[in-house]
C-alpha positions in Angstrom: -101.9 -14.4 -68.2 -100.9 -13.5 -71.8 -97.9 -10.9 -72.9 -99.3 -7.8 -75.6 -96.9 -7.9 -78.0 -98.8 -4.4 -78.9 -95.7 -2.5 -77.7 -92.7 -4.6 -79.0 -93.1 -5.0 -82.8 -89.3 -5.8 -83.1 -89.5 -8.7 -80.8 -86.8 -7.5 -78.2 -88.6 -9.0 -75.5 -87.9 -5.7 -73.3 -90.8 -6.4 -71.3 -90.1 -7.5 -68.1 -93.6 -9.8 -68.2 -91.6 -12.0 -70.4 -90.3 -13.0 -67.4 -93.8 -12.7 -65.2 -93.9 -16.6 -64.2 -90.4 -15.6 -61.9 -91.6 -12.3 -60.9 -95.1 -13.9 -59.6 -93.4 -16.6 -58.1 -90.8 -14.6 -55.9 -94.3 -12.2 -54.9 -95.9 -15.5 -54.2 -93.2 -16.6 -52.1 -93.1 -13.4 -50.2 -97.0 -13.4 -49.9 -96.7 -9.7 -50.6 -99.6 -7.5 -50.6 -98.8 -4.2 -52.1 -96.4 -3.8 -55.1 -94.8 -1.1 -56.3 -93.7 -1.2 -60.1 -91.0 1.5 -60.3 -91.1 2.0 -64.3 -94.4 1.6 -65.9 -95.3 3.9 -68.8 -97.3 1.9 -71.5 -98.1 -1.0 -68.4 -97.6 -3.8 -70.1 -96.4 -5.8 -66.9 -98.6 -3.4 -64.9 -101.9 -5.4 -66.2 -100.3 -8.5 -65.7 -99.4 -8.0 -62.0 -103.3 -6.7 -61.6 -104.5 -10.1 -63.2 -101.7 -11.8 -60.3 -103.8 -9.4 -57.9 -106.8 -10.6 -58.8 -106.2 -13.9 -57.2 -103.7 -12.7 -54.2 -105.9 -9.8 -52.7 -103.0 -7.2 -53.9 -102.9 -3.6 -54.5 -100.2 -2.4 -57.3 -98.9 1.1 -57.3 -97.0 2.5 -60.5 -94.5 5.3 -60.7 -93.6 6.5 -64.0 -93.2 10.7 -64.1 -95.0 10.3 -68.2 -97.2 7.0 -68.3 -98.8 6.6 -71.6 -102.5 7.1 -72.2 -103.0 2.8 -72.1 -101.3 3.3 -68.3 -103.7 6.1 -67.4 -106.8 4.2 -68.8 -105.8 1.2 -67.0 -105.7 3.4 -63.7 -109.4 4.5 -64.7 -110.4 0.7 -64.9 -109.1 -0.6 -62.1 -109.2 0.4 -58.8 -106.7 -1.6 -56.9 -104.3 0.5 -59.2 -103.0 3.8 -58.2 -100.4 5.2 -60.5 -97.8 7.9 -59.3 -96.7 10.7 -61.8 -93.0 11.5 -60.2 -89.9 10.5 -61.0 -89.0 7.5 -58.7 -86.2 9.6 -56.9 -88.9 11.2 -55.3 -91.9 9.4 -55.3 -90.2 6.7 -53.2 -88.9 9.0 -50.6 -92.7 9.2 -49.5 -95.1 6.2 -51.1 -95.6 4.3 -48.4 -93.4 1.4 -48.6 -94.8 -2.2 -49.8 -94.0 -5.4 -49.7 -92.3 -6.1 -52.6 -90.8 -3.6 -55.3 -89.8 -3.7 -58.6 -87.6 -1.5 -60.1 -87.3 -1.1 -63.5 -87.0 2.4 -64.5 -84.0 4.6 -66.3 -81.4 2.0 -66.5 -78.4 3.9 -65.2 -76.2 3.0 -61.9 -77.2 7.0 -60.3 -80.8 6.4 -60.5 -81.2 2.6 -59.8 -78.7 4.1 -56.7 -81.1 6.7 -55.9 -84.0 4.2 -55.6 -82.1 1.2 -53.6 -80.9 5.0 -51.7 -84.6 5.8 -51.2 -86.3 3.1 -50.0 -83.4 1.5 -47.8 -83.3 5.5 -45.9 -86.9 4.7 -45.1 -86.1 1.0 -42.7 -83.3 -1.6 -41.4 -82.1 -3.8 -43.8 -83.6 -6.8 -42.4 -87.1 -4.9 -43.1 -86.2 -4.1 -46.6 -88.9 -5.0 -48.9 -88.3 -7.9 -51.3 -86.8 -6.0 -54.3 -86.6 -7.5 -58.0 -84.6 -6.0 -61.1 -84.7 -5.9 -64.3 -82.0 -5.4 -66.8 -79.2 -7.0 -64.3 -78.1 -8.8 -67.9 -76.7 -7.3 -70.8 -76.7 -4.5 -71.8 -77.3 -2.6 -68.9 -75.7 -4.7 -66.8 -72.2 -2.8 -67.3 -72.9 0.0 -69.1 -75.6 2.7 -68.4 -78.2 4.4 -70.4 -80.2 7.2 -70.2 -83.7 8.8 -71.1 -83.6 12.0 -69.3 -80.2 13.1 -69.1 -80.6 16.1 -67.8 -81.8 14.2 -64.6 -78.4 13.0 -64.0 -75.3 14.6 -62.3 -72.2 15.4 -64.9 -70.0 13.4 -62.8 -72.3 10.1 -63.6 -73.3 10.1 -67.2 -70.2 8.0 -67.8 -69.0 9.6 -71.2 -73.5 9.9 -72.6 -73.2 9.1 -76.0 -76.4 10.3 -78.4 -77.8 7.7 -80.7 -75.5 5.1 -79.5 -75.1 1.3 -80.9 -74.0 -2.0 -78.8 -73.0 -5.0 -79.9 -72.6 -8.2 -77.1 -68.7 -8.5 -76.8 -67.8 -5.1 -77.8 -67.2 -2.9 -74.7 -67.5 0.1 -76.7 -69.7 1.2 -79.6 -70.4 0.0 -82.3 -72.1 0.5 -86.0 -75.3 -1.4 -85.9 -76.5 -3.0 -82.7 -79.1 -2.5 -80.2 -79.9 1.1 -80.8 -79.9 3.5 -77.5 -81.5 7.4 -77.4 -78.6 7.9 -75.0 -75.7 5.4 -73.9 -72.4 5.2 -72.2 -69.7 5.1 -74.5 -67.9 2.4 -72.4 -69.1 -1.0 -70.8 -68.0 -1.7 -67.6 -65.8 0.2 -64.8 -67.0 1.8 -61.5 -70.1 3.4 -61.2 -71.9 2.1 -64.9 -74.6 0.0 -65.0 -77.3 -1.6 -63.1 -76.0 -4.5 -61.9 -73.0 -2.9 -60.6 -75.3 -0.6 -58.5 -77.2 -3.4 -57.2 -74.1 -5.4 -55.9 -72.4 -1.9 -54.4 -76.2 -1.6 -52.6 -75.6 -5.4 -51.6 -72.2 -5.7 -50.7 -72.4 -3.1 -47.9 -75.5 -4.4 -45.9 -74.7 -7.4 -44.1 -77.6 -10.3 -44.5 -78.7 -9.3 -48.1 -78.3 -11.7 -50.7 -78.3 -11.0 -54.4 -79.3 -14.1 -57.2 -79.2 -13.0 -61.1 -81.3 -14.9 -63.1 -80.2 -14.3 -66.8 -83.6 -14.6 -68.9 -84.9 -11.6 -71.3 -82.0 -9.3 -70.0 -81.7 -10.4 -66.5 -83.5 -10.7 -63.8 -82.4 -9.5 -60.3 -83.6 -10.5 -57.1 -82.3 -8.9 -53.7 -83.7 -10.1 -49.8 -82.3 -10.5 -46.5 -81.6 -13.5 -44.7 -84.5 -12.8 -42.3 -87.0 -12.1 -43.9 -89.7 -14.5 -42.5 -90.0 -15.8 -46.4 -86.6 -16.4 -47.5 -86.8 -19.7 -47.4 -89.7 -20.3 -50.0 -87.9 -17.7 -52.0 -85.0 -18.9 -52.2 -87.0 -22.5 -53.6 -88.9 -21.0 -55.8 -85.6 -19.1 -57.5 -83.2 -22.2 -56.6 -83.1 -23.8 -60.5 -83.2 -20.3 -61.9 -80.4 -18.0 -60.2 -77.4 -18.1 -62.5 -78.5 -21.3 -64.2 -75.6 -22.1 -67.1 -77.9 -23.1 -69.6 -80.3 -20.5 -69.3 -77.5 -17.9 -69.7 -76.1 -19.6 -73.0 -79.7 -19.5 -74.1 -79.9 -15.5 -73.4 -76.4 -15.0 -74.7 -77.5 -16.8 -78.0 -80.5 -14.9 -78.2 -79.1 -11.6 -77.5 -76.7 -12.4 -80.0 -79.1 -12.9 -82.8 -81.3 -9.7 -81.8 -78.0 -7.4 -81.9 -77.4 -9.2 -85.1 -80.8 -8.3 -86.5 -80.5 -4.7 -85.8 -77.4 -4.5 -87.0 -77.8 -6.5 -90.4 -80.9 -3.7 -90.5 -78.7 -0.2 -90.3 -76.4 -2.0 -92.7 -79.1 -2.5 -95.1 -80.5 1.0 -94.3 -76.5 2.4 -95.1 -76.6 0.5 -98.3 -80.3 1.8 -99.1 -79.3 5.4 -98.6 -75.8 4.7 -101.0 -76.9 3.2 -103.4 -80.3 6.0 -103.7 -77.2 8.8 -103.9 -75.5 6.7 -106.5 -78.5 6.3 -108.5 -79.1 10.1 -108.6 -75.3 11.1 -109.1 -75.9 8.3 -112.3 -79.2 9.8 -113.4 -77.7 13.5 -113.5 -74.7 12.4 -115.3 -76.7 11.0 -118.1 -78.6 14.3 -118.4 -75.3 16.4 -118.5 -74.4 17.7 -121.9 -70.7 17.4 -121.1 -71.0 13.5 -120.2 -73.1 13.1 -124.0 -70.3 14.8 -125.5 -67.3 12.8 -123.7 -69.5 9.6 -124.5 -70.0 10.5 -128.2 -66.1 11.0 -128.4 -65.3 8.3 -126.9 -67.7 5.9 -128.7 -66.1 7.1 -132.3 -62.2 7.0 -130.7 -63.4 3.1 -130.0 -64.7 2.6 -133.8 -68.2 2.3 -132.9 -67.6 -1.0 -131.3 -68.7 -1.8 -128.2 -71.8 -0.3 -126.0 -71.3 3.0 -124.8 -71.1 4.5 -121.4 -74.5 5.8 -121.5 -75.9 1.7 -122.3 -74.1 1.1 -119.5 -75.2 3.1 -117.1 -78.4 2.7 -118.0 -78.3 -1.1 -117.8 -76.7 -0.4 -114.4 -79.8 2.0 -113.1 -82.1 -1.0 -114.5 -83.9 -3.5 -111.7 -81.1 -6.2 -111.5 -82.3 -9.8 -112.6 -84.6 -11.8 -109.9 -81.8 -14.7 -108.7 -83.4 -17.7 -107.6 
């Protein structure tokens, strides 16, 4: 199975098929049957669970309310694909429920709420169907964002913030970062965040367990303690859940990423300035005031000297190639 980097020309690694090896393992572990991928749109993990069906005898259904063109093609091609156009709050109030399900949709703690609301409405907790996250690490671990807002309630969009930058360590905002259409303005605190939904779900329902395995944003993983494969799931997630020195390595990636970006608006800031101060220069020199001032002032000095002009000429010219 090979990643499409088609869909990620930055290199965030948003995909969660970054982390398929894990994902396939925990469905191999649960011998599940039918998958449901809450989240698809441009189904880039979508194929690569089809390719895992190929050899397991699966079906995959995908709910995303606007897939892309490449989802609905992929629908056309393949028929153990069905593809659900509903926003999951609904669709999983009636799909029938499968084996596994992974949720990976709008990354706020109201609609990964709603889902874990939806399906666990729908069967005993000891039934629940093995359910994997994505996104349980940072950012949206803490802090919620949004890409319908007008889909959530007032009293959980958490302070929305348009156009918003984050920056590891910085609980608020930031200049430069990991750009978000729409973002709380605050990390952390009640109610923000998917992680913090998925332990609320969790910490009420006796039996469930809860392992975070902190690769490409974080991985989530939620069962019961009776579920007649827990035990080959928890082996096959053993080394992985909350592993120290796979969490340095995210937090050192993440790091560099929000680093990029932000290194990128500052050079995008300085591009903008410095094309403003360039045309502020270039009028000045064709302003009949400024020729007059510089004359004066050229004959006040003796005639010694370059004038202003020279200089902000040599200033508008292509600076010297430093090696």
């Amino acid at each position: 199975m090979e990643l499409n980097d088609e869909n990620d020309p930055g290199r965030w690694a948003h995909s969660l098929g970054n982390a398929l090896e894990i994902v396939t393992g925990c469905l191999d572990a649960a011998e599940a049957k039918s998958v449901v991928e809450v989240g698809a749109y441009a189904g880039d993990l979508t194929r690569l669970l089809l390719e895992w069906a190929e050899r397991s005898g699966s079906t995959i259904m995908a709910i995303d309310p606007e897939p892309s063109p490449r989802l609905d093609r992929l629908e056309e091609e393949r028929s153990e694909l069905t593809v659900v156009r509903e926003p999951s709050l609904e669709a999983l109030s009636h799909v029938d429920l499968p084996d596994a399900v992974i949720i990976d949709g709008d990354h706020n703690y109201y609609t990964v709420s709603g889902e874990l609301k939806a399906i666990s409405d729908r069967t005993d907790s000891s039934e629940l169907p093995l359910l994997l996250f994505h996104d349980v690490g940072w950012p949206h671990a803490r802090r919620d964002s949004f890409y319908v807002p007008d889909r959530i309630p007032g009293e959980y969009k958490q302070d929305m913030v348009e156009g918003a930058h984050v920056f590891p360590g910085e609980p608020g905002l930031t200049a430069g970062g990991l750009p978000y259409k729409w973002a709380s303005a605050n990390e952390g605190g009640p109610r923000n965040g998917v992680l913090t939904a998925i332990e609320d779900f969790v910490e009420g329902r006796e039996g469930l367990n809860l392992a975070v395995i902190p690769v490409f944003f974080g991985v989530g993983v939620v069962w019961h303690d009776d579920a007649p494969y827990a035990g080959a799931l928890v082996e096959a997630i053993r080394f992985w859940d909350r592993n120290p020195v796979i969490e340095r390595l995210e937090q050192n990636r993440i790091l560099h990423l929000a680093t990029s970006h932000q290194r990128a608006h500052q050079a995008w800031y300085l591009e903008k300035k410095l094309a403003w101060q360039e045309r502020i220069l270039r009028e000045l020199l064709d302003s009949s005031a400024f020729a007059a001032a510089d004359r004066f002032s050229h004959l006040k000095s003796g005639g010694k000297g370059i004038t202003w002009r020279d200089q902000i000429e040599e200033a508008l010219d292509d600076p010297p190639i430093i090696t």
